[in-house]
PDB file of N, CA, C and O in Angstrom:
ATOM      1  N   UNK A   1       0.832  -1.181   0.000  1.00  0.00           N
ATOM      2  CA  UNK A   1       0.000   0.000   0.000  1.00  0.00           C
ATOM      3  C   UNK A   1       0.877   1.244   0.000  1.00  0.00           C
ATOM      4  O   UNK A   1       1.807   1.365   0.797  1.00  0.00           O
ATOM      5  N   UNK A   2       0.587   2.106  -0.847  1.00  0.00           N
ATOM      6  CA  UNK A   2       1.399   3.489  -1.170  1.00  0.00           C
ATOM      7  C   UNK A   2       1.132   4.185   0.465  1.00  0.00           C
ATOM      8  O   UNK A   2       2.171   4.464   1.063  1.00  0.00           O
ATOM      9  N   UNK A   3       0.288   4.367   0.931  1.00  0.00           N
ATOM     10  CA  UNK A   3       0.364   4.884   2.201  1.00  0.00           C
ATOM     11  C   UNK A   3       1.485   4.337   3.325  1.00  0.00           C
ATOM     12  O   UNK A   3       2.268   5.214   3.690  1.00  0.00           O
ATOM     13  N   UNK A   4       1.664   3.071   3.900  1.00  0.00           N
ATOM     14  CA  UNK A   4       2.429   2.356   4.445  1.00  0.00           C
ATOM     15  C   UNK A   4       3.715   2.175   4.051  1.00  0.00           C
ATOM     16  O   UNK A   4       4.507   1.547   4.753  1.00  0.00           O
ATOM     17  N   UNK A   5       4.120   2.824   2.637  1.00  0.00           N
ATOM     18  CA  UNK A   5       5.481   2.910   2.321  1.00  0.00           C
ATOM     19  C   UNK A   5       5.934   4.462   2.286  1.00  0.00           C
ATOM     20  O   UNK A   5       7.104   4.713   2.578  1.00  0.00           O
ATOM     21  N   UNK A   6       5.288   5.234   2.032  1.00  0.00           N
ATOM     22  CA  UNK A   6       5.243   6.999   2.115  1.00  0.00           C
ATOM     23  C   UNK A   6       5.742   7.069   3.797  1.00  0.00           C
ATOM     24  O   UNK A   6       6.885   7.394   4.120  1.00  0.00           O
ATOM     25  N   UNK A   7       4.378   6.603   5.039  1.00  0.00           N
ATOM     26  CA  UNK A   7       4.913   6.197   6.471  1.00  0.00           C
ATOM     27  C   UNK A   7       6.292   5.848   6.516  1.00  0.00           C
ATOM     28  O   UNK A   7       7.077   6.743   6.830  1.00  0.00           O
ATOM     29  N   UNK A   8       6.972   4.101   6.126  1.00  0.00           N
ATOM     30  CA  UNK A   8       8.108   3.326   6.626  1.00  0.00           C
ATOM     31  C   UNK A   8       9.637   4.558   6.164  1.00  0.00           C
ATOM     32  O   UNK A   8      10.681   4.858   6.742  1.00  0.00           O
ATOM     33  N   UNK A   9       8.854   5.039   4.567  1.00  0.00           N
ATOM     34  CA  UNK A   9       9.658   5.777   3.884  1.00  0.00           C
ATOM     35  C   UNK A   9      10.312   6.892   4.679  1.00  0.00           C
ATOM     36  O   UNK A   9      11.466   7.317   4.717  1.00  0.00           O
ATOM     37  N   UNK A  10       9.410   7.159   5.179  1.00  0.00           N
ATOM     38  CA  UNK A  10       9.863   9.016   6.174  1.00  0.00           C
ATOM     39  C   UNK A  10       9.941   8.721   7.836  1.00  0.00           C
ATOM     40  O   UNK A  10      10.066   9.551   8.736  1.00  0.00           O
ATOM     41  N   UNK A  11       9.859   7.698   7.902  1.00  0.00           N
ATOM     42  CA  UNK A  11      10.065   7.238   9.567  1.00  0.00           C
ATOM     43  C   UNK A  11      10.855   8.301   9.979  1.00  0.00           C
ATOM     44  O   UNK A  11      11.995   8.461   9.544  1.00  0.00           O
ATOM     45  N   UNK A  12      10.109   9.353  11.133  1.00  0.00           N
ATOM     46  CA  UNK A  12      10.782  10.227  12.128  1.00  0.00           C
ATOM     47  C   UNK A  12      10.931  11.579  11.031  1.00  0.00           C
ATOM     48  O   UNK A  12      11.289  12.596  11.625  1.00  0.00           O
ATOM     49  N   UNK A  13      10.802  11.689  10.127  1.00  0.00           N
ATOM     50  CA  UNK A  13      10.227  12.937   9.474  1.00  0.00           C
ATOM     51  C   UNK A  13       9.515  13.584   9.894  1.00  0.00           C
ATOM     52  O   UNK A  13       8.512  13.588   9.180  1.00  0.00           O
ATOM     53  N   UNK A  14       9.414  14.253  10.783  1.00  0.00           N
ATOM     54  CA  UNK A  14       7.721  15.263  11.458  1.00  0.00           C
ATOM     55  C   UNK A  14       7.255  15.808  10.094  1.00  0.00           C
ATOM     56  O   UNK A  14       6.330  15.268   9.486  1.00  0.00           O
ATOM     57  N   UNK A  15       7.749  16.624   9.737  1.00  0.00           N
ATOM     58  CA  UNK A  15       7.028  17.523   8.373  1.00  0.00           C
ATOM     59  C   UNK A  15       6.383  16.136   7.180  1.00  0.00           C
ATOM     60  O   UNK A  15       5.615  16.618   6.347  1.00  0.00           O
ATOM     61  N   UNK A  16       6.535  15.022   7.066  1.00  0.00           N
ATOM     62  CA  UNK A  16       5.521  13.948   6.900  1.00  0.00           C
ATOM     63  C   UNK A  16       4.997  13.091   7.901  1.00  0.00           C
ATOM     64  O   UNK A  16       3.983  12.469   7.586  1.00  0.00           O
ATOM     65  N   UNK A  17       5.459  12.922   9.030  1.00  0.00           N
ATOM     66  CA  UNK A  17       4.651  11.939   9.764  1.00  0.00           C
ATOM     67  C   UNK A  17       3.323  12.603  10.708  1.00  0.00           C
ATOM     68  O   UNK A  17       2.131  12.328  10.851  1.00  0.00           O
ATOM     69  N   UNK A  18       4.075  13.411  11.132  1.00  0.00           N
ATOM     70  CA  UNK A  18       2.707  13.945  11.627  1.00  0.00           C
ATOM     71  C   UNK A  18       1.630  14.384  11.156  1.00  0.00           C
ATOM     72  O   UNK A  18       0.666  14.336  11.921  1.00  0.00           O
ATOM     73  N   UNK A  19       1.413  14.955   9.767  1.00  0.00           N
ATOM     74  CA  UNK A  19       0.712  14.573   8.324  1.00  0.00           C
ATOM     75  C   UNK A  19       0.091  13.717   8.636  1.00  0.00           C
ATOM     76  O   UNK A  19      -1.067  13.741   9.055  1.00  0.00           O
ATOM     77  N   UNK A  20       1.068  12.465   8.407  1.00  0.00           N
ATOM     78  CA  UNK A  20       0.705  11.316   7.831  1.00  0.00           C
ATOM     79  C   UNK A  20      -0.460  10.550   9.260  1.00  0.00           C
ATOM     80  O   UNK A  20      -1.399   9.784   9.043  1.00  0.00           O
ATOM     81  N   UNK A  21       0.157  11.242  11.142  1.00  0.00           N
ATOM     82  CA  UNK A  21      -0.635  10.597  11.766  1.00  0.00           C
ATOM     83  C   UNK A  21      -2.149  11.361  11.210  1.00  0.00           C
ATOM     84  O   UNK A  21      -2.990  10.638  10.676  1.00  0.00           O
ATOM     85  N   UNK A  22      -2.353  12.503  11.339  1.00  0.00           N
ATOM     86  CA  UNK A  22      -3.594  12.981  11.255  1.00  0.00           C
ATOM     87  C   UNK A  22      -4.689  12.570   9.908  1.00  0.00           C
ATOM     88  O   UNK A  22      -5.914  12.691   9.913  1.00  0.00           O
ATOM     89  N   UNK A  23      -3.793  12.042   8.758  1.00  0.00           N
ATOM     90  CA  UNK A  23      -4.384  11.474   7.612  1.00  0.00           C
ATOM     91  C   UNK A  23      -4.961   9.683   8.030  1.00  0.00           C
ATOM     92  O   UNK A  23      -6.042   9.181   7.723  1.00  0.00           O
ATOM     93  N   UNK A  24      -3.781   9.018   8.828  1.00  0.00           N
ATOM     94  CA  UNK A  24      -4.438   7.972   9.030  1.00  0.00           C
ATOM     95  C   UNK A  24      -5.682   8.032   9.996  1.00  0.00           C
ATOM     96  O   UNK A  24      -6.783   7.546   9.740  1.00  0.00           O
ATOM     97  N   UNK A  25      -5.277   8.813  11.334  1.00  0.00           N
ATOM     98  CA  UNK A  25      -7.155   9.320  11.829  1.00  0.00           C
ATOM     99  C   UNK A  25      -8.003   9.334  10.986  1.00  0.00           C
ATOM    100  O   UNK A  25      -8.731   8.346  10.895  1.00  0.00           O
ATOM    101  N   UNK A  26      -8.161  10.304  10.216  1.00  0.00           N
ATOM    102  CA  UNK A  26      -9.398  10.629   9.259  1.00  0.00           C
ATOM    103  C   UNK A  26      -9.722   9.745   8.531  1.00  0.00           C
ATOM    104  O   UNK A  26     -10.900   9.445   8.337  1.00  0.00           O
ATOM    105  N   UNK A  27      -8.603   9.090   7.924  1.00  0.00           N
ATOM    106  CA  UNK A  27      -9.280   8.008   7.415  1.00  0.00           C
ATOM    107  C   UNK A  27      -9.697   6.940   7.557  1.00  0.00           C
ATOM    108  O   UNK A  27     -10.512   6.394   6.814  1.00  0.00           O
ATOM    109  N   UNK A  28      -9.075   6.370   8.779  1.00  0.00           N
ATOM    110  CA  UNK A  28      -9.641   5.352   9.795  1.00  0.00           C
ATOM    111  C   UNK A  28     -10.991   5.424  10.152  1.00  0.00           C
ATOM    112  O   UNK A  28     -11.847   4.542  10.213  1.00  0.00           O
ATOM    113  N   UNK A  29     -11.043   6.766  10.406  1.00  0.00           N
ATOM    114  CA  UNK A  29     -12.190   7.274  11.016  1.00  0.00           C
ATOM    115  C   UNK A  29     -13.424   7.552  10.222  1.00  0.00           C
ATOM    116  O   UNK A  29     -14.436   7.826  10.867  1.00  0.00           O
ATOM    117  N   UNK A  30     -13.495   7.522   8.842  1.00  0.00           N
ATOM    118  CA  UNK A  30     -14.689   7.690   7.919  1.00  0.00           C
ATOM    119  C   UNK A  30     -15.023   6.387   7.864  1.00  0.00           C
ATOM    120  O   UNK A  30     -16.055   6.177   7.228  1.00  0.00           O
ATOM    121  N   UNK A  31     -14.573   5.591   8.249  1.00  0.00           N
ATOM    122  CA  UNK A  31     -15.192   4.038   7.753  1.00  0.00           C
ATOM    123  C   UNK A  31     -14.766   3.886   6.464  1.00  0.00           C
ATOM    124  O   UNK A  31     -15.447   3.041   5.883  1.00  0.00           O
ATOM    125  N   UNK A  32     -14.038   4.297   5.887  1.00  0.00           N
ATOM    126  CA  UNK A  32     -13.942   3.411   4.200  1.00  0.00           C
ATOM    127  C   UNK A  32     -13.165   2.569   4.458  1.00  0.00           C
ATOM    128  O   UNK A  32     -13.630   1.518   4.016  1.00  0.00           O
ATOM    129  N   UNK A  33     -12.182   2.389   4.946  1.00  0.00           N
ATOM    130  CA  UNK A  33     -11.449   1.062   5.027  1.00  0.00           C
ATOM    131  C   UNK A  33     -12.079  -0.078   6.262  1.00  0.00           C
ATOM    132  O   UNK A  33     -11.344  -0.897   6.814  1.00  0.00           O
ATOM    133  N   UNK A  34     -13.148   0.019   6.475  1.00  0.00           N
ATOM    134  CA  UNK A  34     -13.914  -1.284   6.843  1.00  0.00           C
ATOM    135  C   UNK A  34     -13.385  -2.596   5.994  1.00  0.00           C
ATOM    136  O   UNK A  34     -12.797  -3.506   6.579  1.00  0.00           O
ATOM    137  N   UNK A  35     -13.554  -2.619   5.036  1.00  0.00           N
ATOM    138  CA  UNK A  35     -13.120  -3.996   4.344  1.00  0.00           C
ATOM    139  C   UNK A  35     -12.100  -4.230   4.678  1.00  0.00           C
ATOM    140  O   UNK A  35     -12.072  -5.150   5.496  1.00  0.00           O
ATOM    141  N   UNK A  36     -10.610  -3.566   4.274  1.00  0.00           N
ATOM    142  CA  UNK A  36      -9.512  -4.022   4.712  1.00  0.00           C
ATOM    143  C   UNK A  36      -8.722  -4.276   6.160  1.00  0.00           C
ATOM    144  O   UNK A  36      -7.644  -4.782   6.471  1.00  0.00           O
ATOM    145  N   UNK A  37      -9.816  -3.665   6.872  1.00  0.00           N
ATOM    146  CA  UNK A  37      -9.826  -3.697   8.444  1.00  0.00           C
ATOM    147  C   UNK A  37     -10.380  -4.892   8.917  1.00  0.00           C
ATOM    148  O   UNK A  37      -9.740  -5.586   9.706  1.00  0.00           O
ATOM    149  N   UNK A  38     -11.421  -5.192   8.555  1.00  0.00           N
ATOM    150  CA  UNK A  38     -12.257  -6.400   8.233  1.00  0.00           C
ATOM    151  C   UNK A  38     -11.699  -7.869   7.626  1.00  0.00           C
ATOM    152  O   UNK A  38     -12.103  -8.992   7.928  1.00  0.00           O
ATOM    153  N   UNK A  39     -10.584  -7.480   6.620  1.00  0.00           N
ATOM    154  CA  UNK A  39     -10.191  -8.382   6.233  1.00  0.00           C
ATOM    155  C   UNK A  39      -8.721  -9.085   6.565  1.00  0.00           C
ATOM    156  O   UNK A  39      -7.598  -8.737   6.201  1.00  0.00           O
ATOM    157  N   UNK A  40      -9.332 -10.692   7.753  1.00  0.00           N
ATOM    158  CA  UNK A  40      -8.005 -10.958   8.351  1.00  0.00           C
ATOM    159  C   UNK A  40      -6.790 -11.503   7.661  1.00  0.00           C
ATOM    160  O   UNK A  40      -5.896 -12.121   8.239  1.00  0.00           O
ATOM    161  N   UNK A  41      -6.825 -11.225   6.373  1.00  0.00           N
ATOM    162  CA  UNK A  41      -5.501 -11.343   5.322  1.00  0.00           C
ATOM    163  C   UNK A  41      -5.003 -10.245   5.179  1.00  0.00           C
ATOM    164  O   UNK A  41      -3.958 -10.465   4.566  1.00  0.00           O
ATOM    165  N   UNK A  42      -5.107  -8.967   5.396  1.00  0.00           N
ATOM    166  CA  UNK A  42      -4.940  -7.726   5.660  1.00  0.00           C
ATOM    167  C   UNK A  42      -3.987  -7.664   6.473  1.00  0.00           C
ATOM    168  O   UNK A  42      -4.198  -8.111   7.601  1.00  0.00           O
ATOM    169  N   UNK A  43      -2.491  -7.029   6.119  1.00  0.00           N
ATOM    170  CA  UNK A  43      -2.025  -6.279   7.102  1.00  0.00           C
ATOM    171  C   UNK A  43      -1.533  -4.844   7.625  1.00  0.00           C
ATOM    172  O   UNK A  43      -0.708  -4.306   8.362  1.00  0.00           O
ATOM    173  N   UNK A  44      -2.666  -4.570   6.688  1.00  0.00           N
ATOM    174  CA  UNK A  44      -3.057  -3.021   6.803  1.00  0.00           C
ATOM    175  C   UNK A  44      -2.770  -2.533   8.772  1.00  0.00           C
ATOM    176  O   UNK A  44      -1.836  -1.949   9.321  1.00  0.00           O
ATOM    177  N   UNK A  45      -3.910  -3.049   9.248  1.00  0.00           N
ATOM    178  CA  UNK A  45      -3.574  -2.772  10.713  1.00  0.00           C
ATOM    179  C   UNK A  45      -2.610  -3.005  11.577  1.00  0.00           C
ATOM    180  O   UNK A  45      -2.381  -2.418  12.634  1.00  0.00           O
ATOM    181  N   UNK A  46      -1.885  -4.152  10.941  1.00  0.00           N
ATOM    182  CA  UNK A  46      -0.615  -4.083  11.487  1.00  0.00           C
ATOM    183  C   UNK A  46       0.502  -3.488  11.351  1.00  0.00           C
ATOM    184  O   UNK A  46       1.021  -3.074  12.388  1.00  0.00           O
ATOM    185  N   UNK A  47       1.080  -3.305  10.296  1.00  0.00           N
ATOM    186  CA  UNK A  47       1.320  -2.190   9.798  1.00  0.00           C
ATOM    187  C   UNK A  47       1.526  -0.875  10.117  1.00  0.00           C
ATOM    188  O   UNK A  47       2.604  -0.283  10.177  1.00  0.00           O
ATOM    189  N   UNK A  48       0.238  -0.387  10.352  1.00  0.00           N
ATOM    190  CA  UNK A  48       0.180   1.360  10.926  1.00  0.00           C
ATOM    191  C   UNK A  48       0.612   1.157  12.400  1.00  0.00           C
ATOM    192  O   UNK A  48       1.577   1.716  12.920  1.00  0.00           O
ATOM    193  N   UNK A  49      -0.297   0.214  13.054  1.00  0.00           N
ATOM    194  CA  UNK A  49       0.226  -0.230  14.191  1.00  0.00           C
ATOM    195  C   UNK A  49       1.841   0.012  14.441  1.00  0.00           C
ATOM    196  O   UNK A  49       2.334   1.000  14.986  1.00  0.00           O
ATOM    197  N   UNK A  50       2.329  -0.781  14.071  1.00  0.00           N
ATOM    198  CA  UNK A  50       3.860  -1.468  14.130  1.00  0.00           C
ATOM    199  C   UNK A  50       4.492   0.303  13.697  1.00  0.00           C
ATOM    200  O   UNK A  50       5.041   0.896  14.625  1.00  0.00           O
ATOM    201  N   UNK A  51       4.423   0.774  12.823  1.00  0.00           N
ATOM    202  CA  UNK A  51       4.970   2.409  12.304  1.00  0.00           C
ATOM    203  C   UNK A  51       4.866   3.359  13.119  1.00  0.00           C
ATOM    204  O   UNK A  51       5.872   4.030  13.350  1.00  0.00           O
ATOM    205  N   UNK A  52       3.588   3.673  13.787  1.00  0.00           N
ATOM    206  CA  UNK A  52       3.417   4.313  14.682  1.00  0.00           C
ATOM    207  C   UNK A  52       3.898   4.146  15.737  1.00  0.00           C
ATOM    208  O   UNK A  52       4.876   4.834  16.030  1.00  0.00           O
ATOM    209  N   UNK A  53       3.439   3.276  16.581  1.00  0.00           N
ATOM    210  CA  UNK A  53       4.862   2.721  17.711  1.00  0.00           C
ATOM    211  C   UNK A  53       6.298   3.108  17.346  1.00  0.00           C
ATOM    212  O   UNK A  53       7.022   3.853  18.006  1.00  0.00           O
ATOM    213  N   UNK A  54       6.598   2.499  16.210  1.00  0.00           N
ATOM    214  CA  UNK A  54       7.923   3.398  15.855  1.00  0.00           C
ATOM    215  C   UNK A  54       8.204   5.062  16.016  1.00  0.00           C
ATOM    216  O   UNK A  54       9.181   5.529  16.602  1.00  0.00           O
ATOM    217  N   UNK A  55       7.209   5.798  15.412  1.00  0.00           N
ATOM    218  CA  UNK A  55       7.262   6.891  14.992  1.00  0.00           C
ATOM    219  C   UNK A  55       7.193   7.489  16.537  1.00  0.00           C
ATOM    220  O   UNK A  55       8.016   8.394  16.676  1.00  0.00           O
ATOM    221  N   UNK A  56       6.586   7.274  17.480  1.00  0.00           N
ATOM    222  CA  UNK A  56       6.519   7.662  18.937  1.00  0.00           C
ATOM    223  C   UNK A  56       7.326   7.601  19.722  1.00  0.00           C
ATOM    224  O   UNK A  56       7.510   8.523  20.517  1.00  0.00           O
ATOM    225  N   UNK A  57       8.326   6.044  19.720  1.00  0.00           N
ATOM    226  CA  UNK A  57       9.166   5.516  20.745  1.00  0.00           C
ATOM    227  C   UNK A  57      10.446   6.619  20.803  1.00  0.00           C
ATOM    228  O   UNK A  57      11.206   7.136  19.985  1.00  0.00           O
ATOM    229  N   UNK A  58      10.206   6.671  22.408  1.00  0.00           N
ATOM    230  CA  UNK A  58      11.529   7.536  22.950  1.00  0.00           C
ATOM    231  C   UNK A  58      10.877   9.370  22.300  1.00  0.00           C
ATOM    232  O   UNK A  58      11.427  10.408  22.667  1.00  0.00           O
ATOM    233  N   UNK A  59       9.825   9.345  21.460  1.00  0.00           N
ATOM    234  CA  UNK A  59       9.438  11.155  21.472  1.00  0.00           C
ATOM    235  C   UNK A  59       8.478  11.521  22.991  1.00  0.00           C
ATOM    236  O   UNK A  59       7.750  10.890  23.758  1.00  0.00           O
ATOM    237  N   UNK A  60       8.922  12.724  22.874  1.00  0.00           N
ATOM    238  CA  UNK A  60       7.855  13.390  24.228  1.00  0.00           C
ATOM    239  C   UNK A  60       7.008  14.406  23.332  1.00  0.00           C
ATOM    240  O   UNK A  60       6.114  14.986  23.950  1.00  0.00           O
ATOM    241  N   UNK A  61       7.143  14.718  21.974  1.00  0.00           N
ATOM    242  CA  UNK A  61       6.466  15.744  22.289  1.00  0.00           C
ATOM    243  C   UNK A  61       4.794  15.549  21.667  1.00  0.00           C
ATOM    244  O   UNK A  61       4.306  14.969  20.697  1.00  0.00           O
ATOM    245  N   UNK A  62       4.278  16.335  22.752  1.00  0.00           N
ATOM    246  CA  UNK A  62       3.035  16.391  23.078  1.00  0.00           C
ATOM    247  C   UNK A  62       1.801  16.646  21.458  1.00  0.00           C
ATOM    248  O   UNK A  62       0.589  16.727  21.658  1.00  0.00           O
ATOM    249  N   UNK A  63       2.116  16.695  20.667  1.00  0.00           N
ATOM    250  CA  UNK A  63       1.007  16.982  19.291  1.00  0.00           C
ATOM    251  C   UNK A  63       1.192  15.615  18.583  1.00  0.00           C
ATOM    252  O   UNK A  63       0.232  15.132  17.984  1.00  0.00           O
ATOM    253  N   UNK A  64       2.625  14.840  18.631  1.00  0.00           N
ATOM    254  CA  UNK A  64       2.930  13.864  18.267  1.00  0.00           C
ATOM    255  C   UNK A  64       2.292  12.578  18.901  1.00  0.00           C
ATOM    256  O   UNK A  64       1.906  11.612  18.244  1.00  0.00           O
ATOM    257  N   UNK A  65       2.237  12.686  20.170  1.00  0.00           N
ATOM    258  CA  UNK A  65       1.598  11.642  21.061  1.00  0.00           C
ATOM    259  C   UNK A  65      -0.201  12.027  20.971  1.00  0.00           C
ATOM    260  O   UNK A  65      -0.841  10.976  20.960  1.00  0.00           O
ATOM    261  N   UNK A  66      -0.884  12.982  20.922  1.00  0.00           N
ATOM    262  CA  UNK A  66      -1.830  13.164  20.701  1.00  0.00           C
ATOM    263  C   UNK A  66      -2.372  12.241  19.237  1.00  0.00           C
ATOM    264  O   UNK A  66      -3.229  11.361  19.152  1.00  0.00           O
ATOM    265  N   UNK A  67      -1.708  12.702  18.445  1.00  0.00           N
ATOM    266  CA  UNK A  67      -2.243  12.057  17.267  1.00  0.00           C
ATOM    267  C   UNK A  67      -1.789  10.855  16.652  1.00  0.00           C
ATOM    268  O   UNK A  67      -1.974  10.497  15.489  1.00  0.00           O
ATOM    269  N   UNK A  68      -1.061  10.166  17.734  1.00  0.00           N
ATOM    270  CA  UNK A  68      -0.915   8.670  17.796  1.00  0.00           C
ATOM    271  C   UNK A  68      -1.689   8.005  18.282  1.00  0.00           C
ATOM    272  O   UNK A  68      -2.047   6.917  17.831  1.00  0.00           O
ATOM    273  N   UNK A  69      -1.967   8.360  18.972  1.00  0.00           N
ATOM    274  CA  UNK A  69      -3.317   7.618  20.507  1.00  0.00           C
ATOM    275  C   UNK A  69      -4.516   7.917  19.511  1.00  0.00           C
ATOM    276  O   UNK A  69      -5.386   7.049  19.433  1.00  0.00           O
ATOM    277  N   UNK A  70      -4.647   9.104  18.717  1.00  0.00           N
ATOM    278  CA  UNK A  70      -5.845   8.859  17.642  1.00  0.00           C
ATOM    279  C   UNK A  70      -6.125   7.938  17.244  1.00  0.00           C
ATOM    280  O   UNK A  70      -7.156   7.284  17.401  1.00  0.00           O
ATOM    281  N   UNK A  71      -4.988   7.700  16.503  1.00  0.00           N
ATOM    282  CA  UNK A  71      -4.815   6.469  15.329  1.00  0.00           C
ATOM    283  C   UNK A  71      -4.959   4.932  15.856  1.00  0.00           C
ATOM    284  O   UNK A  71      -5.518   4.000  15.276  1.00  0.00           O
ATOM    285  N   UNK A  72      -4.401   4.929  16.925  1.00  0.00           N
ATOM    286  CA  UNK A  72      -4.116   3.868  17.829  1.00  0.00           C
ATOM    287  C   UNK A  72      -5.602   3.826  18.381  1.00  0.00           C
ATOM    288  O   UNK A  72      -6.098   2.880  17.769  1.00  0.00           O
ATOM    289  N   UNK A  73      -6.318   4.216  18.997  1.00  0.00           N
ATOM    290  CA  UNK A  73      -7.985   4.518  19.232  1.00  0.00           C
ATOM    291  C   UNK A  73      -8.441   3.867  18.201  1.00  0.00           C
ATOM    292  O   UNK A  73      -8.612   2.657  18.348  1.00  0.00           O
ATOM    293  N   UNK A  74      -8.735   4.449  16.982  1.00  0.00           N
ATOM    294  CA  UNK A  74      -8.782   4.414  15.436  1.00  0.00           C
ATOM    295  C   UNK A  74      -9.038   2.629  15.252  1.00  0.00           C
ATOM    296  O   UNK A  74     -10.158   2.129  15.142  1.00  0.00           O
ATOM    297  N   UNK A  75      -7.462   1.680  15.249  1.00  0.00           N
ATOM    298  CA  UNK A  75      -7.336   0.629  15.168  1.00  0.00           C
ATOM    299  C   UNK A  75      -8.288  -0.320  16.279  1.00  0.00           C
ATOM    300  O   UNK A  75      -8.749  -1.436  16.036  1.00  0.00           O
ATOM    301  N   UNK A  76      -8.425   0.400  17.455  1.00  0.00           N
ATOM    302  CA  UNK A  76      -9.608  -0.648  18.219  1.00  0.00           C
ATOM    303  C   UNK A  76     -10.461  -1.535  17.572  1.00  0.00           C
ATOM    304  O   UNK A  76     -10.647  -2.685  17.969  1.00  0.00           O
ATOM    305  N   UNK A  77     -11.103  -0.941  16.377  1.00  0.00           N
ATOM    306  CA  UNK A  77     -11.908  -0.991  15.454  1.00  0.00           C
ATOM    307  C   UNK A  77     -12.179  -2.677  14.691  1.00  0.00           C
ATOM    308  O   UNK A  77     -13.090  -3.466  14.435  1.00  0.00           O
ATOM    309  N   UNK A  78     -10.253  -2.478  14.536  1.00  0.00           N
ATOM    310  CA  UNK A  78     -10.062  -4.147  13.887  1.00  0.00           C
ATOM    311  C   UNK A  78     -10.077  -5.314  15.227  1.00  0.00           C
ATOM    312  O   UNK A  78      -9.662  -5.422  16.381  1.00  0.00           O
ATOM    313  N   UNK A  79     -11.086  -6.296  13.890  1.00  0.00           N
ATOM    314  CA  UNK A  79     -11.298  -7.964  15.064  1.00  0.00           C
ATOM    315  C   UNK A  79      -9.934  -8.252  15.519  1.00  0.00           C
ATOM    316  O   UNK A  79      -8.965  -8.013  14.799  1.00  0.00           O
ATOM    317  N   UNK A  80      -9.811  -8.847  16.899  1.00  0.00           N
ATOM    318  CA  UNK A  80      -8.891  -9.543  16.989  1.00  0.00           C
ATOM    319  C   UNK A  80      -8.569 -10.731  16.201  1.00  0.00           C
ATOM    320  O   UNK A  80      -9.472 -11.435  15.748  1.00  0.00           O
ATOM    321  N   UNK A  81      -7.241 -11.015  15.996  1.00  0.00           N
ATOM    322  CA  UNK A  81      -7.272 -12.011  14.944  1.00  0.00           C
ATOM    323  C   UNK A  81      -6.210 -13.313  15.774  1.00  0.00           C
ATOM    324  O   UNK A  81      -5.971 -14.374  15.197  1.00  0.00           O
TER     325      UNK A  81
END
């Protein structure tokens, strides 16, 4: 997925990741990716998962952690598998 490589691509980039957290909110958050969230061959959710954790570990600052815990909220969404 072009999204998940744009993410791995800029790991620790603020001027794209933090972008990139507030884009995965929104779009988590409209419901269009129900299917691929939905779908346990998908590793869409793991993925953002696994990046984000990255993109956080060892940061403090506070707009960054906000809009991780979005996203991370966001993923509740997917079945356990």
């Amino acid at each position: 997925d072009l999204t998940l490589k744009i993410f791995q691509d800029n790991l620790l980039n603020e001027r794209i990741t933090y972008p990139m957290l507030n884009f995965l909110d929104t779009i988590l958050s409209s419901g269009s990716l129900l299917a691929i969230l939905d779908d346990e061959n998908s590793q869409f959710p793991d993925e953002v998962f696994r990046l984000v954790n990255l993109e956080i570990k060892g940061h403090k600052k506070l707009y960054k952690i906000v809009s991780s815990i979005n996203v991370m909220c966001q993923l509740i969404q997917v079945r356990y598998r």
